[in-house]
C-alpha positions in Angstrom: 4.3 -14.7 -2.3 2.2 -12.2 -4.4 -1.4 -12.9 -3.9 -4.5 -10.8 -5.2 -6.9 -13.0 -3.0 -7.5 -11.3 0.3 -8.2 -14.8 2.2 -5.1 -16.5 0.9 -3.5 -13.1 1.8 -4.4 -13.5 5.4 -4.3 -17.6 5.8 -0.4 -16.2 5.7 -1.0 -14.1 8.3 -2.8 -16.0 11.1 -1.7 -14.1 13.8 -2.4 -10.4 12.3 0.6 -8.3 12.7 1.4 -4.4 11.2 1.0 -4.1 7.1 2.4 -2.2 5.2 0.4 -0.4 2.3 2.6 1.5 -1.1 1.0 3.3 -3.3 4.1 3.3 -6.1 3.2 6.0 -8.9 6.2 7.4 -11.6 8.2 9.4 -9.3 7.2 8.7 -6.2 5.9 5.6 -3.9 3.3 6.8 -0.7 4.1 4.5 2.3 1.4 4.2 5.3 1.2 1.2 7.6 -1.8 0.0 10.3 -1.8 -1.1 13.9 -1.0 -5.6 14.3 -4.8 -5.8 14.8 -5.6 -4.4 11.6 -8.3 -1.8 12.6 -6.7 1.3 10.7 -4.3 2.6 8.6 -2.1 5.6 8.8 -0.3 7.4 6.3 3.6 7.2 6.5 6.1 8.9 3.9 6.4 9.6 0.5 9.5 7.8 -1.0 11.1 9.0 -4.2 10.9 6.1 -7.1 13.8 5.6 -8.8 16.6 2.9 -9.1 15.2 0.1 -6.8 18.3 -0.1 -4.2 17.3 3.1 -2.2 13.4 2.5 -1.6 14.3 -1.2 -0.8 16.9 0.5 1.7 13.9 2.8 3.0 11.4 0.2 3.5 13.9 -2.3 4.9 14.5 0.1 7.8 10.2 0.1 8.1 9.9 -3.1 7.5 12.4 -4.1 10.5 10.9 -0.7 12.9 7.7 -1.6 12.7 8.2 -5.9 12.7 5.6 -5.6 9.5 4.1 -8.8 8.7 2.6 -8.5 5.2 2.5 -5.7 2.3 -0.4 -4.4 0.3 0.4 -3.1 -2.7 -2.1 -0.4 -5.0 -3.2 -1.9 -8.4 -3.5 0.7 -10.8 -6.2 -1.0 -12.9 -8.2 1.4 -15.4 -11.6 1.3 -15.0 -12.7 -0.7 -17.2 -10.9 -3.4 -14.9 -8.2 -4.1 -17.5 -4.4 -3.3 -17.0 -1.9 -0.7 -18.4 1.9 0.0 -18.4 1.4 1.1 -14.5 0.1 -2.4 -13.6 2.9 -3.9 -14.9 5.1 -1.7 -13.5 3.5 -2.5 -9.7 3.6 -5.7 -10.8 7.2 -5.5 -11.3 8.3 -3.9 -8.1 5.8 -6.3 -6.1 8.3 -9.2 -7.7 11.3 -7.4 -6.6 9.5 -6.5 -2.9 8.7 -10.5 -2.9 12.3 -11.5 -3.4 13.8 -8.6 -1.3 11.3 -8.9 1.9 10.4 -12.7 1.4 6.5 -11.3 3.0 3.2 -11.9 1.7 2.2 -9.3 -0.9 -1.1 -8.5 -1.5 -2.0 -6.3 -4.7 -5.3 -4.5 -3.8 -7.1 -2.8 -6.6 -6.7 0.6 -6.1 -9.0 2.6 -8.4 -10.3 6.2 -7.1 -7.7 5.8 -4.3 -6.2 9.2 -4.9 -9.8 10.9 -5.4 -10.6 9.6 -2.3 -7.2 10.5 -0.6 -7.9 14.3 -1.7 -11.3 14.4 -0.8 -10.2 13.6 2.7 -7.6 16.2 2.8 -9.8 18.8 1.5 -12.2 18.2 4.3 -9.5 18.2 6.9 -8.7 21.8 5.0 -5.4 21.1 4.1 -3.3 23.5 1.8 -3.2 22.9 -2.2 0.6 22.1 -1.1 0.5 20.1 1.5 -1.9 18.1 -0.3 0.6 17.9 -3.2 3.2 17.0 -0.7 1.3 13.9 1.1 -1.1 13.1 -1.6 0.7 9.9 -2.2 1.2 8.4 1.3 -2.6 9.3 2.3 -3.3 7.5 -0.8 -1.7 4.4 0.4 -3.2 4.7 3.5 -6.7 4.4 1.3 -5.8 1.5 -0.3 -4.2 -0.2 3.3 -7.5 1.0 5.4 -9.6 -0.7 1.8 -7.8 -4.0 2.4 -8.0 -4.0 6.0 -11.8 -3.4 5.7 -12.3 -6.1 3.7 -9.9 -8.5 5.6 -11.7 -7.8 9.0 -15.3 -7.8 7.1 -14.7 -11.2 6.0 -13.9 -12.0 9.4 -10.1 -13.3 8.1 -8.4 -10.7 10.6 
């Protein structure tokens, strides 16, 4: 079920449980996941995008490691709030996720995600090319710790 309601996100998830966040861009898709009582959010891998079989392979083995629960998926939206070509394309993998994983997927608007993700890396003074590297799965790790916030704020976690 893809939702973009963070309470009807977590109604499906009553009992908490590990996320996982994905931050899919063009090439690549940034992978970070949090601890079952959703406090915070670590940055995982960066998995190459391409034909859908082999990243489904990658975060099947996650998925199953890790007994995740629920994904959250970045929403590119522009910043005006209205979608592009990269929405659709999230919105398209989320469908494929939903009929691969069969878990609650919730897409989390994920606007400055990136700048936020490099500003944090900076002050950690990390090397122009290891921030290239792991810009991706820091930014999903943005966007997970940005639901999670708001899931425990509203007191639904």
């Amino acid at each position: 079920m893809i939702l973009e309601n963070a309470r009807e996100f977590a109604d499906l998830l009553p009992e908490g449980g590990v996320l996982l966040g994905l931050d899919p861009g063009t090439k690549t898709v940034g992978v970070a996941t949090c601890d079952a009582g959703w406090r915070f959010a670590t940055a995982g891998k960066t998995l190459p995008r391409g034909k859908f079989g082999p990243l489904k392979a990658a975060l099947e083995t996650l998925v199953g490691e890790r007994s995740v629960k629920g994904v959250v998926i970045g929403l590119p939206r522009n910043m005006d709030g209205t979608e592009g070509p990269r929405a659709q394309a999230t919105r398209a993998l989320a469908r494929n996720l939903d009929t691969a994983f069969a878990l609650p997927i919730l897409l989390w608007d994920e606007r400055l995600s990136t700048v936020g993700a490099e500003r944090a890396m900076i002050e950690q003074d990390m090397s122009r090319a290891k921030r290239a590297e792991r810009i991706d799965s820091h930014a999903a790790a943005v966007i997970l710790q940005g639901a999670l916030d708001a899931l425990v704020q509203d007191g639904l976690g």
